[in-house]
N, CA, C and O atoms as a DFTB+ gen file, in Angstrom:
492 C
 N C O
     1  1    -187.355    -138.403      -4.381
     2  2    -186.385    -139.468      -4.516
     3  2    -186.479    -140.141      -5.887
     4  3    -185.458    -140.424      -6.514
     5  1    -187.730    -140.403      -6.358
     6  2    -187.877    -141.400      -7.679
     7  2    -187.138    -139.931      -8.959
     8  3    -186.282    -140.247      -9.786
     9  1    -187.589    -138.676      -8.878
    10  2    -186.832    -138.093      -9.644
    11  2    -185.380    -138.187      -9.952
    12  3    -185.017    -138.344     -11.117
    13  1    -184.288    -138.074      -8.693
    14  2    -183.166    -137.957      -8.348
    15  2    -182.528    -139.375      -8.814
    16  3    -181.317    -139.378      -9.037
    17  1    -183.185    -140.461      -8.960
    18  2    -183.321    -142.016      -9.629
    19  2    -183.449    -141.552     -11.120
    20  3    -182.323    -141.283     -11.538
    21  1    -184.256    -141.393     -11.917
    22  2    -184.683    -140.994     -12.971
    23  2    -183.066    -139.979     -13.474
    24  3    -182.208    -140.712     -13.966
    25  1    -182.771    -138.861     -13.401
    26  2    -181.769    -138.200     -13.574
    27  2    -180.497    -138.914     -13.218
    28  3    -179.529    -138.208     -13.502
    29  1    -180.162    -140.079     -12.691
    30  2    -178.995    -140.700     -12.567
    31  2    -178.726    -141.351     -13.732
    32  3    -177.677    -141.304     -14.374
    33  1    -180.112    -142.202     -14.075
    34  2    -180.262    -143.328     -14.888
    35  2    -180.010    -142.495     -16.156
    36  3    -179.267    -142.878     -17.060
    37  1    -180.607    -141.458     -16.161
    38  2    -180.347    -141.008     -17.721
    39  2    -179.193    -140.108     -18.180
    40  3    -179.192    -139.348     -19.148
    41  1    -178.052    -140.380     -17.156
    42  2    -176.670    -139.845     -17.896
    43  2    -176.004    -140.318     -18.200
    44  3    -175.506    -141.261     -17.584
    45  1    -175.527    -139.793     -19.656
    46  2    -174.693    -140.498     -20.433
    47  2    -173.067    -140.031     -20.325
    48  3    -172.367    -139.138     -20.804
    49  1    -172.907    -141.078     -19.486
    50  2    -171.679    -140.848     -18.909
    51  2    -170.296    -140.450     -20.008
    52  3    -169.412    -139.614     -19.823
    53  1    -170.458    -141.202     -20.954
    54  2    -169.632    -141.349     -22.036
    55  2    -169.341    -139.578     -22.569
    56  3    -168.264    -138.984     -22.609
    57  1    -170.534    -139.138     -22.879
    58  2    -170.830    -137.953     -23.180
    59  2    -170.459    -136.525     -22.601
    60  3    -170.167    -135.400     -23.005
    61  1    -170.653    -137.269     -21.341
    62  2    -170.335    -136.409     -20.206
    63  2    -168.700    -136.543     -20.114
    64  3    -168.098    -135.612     -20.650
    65  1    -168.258    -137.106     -19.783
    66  2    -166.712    -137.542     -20.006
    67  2    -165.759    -136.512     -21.202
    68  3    -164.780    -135.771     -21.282
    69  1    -166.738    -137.038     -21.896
    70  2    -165.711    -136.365     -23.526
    71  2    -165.702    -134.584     -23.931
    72  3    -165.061    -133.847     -24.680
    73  1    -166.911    -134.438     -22.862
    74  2    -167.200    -133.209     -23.215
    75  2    -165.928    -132.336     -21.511
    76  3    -164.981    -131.594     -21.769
    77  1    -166.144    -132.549     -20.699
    78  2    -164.870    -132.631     -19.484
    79  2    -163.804    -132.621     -20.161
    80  3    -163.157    -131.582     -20.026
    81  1    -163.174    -133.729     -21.148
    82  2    -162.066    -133.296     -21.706
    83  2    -161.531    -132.344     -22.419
    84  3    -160.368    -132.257     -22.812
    85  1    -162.790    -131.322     -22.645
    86  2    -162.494    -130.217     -23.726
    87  2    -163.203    -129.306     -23.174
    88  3    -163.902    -128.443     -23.706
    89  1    -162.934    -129.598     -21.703
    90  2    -163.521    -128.343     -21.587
    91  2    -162.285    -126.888     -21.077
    92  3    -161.151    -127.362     -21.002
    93  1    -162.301    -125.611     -20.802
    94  2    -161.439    -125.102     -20.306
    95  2    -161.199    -125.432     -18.544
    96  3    -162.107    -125.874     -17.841
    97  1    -160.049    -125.175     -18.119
    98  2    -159.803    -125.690     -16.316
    99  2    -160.319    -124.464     -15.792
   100  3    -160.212    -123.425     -16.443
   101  1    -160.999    -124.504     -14.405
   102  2    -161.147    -123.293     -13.984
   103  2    -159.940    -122.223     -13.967
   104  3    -160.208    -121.108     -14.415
   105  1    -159.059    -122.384     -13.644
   106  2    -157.984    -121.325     -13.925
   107  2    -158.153    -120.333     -15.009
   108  3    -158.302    -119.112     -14.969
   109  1    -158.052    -121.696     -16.594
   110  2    -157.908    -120.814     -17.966
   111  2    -159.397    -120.198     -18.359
   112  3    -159.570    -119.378     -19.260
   113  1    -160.586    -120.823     -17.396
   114  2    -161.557    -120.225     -17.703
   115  2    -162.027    -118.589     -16.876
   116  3    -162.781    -117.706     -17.285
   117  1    -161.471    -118.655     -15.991
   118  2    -161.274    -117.446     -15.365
   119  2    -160.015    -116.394     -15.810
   120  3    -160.149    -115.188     -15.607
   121  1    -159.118    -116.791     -16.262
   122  2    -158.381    -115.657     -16.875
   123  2    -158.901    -115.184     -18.324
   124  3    -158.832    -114.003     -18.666
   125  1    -159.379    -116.106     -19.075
   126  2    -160.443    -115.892     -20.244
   127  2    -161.722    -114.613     -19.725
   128  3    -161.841    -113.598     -20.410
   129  1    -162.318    -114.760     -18.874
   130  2    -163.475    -114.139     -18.278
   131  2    -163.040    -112.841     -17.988
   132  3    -163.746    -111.833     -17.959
   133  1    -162.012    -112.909     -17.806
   134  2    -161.308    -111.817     -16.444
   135  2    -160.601    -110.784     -18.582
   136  3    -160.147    -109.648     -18.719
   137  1    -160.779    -111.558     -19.382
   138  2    -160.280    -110.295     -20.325
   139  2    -161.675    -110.086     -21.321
   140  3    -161.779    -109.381     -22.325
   141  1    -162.290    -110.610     -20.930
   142  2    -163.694    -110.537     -21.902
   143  2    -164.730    -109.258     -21.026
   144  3    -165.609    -108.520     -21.473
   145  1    -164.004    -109.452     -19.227
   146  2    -164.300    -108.265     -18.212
   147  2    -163.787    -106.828     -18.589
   148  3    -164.440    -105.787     -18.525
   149  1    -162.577    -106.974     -18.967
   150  2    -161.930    -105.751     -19.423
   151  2    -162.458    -105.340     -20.654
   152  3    -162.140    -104.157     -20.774
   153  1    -162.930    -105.609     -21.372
   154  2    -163.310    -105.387     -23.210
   155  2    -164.955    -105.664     -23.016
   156  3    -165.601    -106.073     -23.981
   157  1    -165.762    -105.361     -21.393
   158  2    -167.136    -105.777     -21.520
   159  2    -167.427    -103.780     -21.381
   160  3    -168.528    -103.280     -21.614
   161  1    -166.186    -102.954     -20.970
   162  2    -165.741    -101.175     -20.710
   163  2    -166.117    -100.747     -22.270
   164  3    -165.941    -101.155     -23.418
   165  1    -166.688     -99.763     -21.627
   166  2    -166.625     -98.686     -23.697
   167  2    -166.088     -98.310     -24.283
   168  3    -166.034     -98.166     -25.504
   169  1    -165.104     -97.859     -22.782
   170  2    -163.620     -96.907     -23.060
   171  2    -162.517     -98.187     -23.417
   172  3    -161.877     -98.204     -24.469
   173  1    -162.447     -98.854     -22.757
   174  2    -161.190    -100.144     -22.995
   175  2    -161.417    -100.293     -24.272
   176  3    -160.437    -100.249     -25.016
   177  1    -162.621    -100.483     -24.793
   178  2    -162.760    -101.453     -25.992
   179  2    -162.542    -100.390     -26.936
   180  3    -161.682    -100.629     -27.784
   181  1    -163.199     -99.109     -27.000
   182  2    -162.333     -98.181     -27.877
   183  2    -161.211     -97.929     -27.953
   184  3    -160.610     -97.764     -29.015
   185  1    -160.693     -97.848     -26.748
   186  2    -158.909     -97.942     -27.207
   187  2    -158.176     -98.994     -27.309
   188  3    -156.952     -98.930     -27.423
   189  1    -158.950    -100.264     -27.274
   190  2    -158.228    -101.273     -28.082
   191  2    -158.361    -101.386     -29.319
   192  3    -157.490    -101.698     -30.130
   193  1    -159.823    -101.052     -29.574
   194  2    -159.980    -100.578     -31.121
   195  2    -158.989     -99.656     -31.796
   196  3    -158.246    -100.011     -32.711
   197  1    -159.047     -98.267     -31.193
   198  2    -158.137     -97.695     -31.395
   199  2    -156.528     -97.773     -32.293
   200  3    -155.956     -97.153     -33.190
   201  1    -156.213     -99.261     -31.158
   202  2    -154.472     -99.444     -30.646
   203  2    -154.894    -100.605     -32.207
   204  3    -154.072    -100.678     -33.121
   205  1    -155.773    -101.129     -32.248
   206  2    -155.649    -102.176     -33.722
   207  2    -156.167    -101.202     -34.797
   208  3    -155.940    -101.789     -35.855
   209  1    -156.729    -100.049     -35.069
   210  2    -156.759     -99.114     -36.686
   211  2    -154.955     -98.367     -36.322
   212  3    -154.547     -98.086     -37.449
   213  1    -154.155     -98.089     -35.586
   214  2    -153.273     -97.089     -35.360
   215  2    -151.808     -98.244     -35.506
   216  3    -150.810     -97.821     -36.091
   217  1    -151.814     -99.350     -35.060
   218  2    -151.005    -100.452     -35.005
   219  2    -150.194    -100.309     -33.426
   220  3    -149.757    -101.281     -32.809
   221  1    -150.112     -98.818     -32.937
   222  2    -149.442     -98.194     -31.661
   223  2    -149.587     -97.081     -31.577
   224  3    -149.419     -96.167     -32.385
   225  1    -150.032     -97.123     -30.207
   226  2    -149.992     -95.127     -30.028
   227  2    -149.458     -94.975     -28.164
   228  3    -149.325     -95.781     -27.243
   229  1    -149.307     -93.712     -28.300
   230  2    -148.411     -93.180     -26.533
   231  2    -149.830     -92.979     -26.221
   232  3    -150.612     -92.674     -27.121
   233  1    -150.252     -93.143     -24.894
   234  2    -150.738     -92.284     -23.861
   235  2    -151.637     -90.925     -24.718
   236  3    -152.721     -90.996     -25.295
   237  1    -150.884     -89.934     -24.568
   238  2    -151.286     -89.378     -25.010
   239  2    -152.411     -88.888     -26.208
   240  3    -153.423     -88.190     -26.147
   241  1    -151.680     -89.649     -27.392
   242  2    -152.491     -89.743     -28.574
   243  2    -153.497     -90.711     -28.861
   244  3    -154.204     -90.889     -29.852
   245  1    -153.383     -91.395     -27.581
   246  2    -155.111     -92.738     -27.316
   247  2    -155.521     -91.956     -27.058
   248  3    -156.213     -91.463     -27.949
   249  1    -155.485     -91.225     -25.796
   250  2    -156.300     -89.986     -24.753
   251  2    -157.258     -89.257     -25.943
   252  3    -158.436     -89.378     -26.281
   253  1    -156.467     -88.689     -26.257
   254  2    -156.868     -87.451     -27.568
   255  2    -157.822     -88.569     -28.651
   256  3    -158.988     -88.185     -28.736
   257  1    -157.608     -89.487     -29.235
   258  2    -158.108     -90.496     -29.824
   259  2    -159.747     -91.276     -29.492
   260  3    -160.725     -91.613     -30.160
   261  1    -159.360     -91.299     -28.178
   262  2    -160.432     -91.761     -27.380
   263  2    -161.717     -90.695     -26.864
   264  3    -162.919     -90.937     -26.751
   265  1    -161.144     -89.751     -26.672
   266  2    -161.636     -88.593     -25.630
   267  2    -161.885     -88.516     -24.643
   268  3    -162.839     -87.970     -24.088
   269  1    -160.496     -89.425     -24.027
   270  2    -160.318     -89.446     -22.563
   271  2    -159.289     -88.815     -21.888
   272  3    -158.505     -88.248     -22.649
   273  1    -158.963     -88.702     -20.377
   274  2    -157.980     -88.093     -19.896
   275  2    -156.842     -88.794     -19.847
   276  3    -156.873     -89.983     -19.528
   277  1    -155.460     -88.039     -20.215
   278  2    -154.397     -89.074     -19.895
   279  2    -154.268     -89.733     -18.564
   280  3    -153.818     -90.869     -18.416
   281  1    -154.615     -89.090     -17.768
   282  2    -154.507     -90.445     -16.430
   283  2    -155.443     -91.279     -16.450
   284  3    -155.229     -92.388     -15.960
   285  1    -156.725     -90.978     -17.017
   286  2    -157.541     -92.474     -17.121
   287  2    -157.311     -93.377     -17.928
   288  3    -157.615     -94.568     -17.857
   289  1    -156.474     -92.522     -19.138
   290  2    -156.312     -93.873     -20.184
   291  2    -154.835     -94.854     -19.866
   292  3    -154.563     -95.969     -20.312
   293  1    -153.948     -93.872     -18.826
   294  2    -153.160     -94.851     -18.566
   295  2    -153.536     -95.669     -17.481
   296  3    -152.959     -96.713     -17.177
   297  1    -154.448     -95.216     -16.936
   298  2    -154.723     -96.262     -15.782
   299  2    -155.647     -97.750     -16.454
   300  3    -155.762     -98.812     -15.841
   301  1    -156.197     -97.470     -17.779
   302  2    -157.218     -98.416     -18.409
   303  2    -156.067     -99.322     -19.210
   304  3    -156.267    -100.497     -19.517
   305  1    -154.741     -98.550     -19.525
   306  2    -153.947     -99.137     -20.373
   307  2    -153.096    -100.189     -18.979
   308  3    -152.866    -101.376     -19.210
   309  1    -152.822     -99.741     -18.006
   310  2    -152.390    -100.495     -17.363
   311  2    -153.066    -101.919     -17.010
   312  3    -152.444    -102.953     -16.768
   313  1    -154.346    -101.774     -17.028
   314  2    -155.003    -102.835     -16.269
   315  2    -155.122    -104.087     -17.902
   316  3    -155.245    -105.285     -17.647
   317  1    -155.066    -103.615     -19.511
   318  2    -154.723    -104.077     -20.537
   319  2    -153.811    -105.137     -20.667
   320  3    -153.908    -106.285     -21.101
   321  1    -152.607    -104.257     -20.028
   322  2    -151.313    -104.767     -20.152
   323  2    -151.239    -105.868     -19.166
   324  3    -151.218    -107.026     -19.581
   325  1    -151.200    -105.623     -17.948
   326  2    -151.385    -106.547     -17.034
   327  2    -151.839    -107.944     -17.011
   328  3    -151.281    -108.905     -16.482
   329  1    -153.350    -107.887     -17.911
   330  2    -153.701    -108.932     -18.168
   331  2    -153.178    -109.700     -19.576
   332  3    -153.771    -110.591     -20.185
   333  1    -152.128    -109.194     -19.842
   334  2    -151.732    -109.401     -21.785
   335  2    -152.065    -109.021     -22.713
   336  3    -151.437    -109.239     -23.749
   337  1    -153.386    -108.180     -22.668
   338  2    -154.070    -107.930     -24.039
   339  2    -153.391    -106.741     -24.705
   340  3    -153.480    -106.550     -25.918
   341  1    -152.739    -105.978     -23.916
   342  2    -151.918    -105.158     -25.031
   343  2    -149.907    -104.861     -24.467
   344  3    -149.549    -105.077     -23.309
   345  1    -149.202    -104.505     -25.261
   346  2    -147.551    -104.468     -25.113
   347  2    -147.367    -103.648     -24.670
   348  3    -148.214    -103.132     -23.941
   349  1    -146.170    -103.103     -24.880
   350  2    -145.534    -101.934     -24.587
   351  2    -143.819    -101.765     -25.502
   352  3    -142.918    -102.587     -25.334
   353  1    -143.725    -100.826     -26.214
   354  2    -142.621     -99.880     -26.502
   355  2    -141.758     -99.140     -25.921
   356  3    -142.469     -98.550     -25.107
   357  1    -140.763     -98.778     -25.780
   358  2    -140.243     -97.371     -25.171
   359  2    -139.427     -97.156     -27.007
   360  3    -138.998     -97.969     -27.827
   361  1    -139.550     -95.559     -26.982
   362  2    -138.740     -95.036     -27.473
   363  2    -138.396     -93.779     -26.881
   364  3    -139.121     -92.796     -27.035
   365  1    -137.206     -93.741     -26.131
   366  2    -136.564     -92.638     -25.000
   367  2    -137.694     -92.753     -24.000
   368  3    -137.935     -93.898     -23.619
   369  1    -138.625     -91.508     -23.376
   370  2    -139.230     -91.340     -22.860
   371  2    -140.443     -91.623     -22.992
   372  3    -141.278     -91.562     -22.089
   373  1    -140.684     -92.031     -24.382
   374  2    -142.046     -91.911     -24.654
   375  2    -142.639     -93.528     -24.916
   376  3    -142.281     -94.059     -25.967
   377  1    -143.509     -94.294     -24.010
   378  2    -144.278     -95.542     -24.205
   379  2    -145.215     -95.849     -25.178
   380  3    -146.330     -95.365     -24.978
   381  1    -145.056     -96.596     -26.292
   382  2    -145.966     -96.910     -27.017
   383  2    -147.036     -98.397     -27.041
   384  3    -146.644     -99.564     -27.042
   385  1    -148.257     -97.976     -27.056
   386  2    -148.837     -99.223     -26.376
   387  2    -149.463     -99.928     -27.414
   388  3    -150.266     -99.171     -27.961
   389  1    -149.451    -101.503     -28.145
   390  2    -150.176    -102.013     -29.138
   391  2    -150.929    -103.413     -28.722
   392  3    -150.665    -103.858     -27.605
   393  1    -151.621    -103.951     -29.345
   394  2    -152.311    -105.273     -28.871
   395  2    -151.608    -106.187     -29.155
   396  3    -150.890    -106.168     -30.154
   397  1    -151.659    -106.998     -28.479
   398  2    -150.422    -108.069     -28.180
   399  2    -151.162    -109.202     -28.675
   400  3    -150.576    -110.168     -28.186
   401  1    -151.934    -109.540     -29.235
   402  2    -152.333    -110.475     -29.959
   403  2    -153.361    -110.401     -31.249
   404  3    -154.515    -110.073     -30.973
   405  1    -153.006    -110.714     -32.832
   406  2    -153.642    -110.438     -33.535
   407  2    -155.322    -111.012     -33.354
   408  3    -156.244    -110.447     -33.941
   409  1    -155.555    -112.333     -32.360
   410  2    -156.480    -113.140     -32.246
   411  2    -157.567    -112.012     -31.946
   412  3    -158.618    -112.045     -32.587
   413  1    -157.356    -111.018     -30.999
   414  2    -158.111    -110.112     -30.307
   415  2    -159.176    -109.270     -31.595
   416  3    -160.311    -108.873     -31.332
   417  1    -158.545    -109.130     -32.921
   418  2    -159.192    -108.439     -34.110
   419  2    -159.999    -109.207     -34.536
   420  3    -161.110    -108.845     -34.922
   421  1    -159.476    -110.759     -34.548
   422  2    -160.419    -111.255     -35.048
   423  2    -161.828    -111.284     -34.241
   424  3    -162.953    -111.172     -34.728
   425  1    -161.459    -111.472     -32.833
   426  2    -162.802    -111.696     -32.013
   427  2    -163.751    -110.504     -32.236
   428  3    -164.893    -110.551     -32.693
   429  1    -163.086    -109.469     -31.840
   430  2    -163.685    -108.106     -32.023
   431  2    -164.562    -107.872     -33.021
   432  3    -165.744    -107.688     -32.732
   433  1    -164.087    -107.837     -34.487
   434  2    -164.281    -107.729     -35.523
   435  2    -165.547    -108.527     -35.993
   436  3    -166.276    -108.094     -36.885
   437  1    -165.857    -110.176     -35.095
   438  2    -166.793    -110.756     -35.245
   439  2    -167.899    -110.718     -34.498
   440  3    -168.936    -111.363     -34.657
   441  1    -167.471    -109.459     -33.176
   442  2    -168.509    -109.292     -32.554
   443  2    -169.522    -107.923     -32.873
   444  3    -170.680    -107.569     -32.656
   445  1    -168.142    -107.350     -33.609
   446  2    -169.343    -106.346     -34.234
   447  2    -170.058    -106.553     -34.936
   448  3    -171.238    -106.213     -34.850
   449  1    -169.491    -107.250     -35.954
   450  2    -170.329    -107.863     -37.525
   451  2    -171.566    -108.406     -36.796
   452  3    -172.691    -108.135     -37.216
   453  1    -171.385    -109.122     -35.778
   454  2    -172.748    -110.182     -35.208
   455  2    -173.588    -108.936     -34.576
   456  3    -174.780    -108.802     -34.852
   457  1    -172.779    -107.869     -33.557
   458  2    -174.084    -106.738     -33.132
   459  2    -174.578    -105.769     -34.573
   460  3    -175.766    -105.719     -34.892
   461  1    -173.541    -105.062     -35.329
   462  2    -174.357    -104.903     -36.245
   463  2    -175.392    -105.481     -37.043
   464  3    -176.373    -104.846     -37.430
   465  1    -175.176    -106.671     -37.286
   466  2    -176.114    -107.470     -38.032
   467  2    -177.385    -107.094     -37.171
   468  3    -178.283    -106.319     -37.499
   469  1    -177.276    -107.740     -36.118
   470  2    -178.809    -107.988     -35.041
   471  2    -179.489    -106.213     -34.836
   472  3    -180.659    -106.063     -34.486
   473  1    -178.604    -105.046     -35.099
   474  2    -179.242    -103.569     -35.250
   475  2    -179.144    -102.694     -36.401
   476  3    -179.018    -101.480     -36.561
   477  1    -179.249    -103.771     -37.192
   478  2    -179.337    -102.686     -38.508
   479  2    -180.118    -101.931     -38.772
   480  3    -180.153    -101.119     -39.697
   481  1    -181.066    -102.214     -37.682
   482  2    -182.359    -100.706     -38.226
   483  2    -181.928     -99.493     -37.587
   484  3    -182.385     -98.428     -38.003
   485  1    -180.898     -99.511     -36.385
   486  2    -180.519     -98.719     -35.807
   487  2    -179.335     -97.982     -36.493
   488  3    -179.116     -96.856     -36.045
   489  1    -178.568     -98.395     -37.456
   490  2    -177.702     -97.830     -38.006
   491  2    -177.983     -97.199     -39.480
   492  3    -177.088     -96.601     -40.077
């Protein structure tokens, strides 16, 4: 009990408050999670890599790109799209798929720089 006293007394409510206001709502923090889930894959994240050195590619030429099967990569591209992280094209028959937000390069781009950095003996 005298602990549970002790830990009341010492919150700073103010602090606590201001930091609540900035924080994300569970909603936006779970749809955040839910694309950091998709890009946590080897294969996703290579063919998003991919879809940002190429600017757009079909099905097909991720597959071949990636060295995956076309039904897995459309099934990986679907679950992409779904959540926003990448578009879609048609020209006639053929779907072209690109990343739907430039923000995504930047993140990427800083997460390699940060894992390369931390394994450079490995590279």
């Amino acid at each position: 009990m005298p602990q549970n006293k002790l830990t009341r007394q010492a919150v700073d409510r103010h602090r606590v408050s201001s930091v609540q206001e900035r924080l994300l709502t569970p909603d936006d923090a779970a749809r955040l999670a839910e694309r950091f889930r998709l890009l946590a894959d080897p294969v996703r994240l290579r063919m998003v890599y991919a879809l940002l050195e190429a600017g757009e590619l079909c099905v097909g030429d991720l597959a071949l790109t990636v060295g995956a099967s076309e039904s897995g990569t459309s099934h990986q591209l679907r679950q992409l799209r779904l959540t926003g992280l990448v578009r879609t094209r048609k020209a006639g028959r053929i779907v072209y798929y690109r990343v739907a937000d430039t923000h995504v390069r930047l993140l990427l781009d800083l997460a390699v720089e940060h894992y390369l950095h931390d394994h450079e003996d490995g590279f």
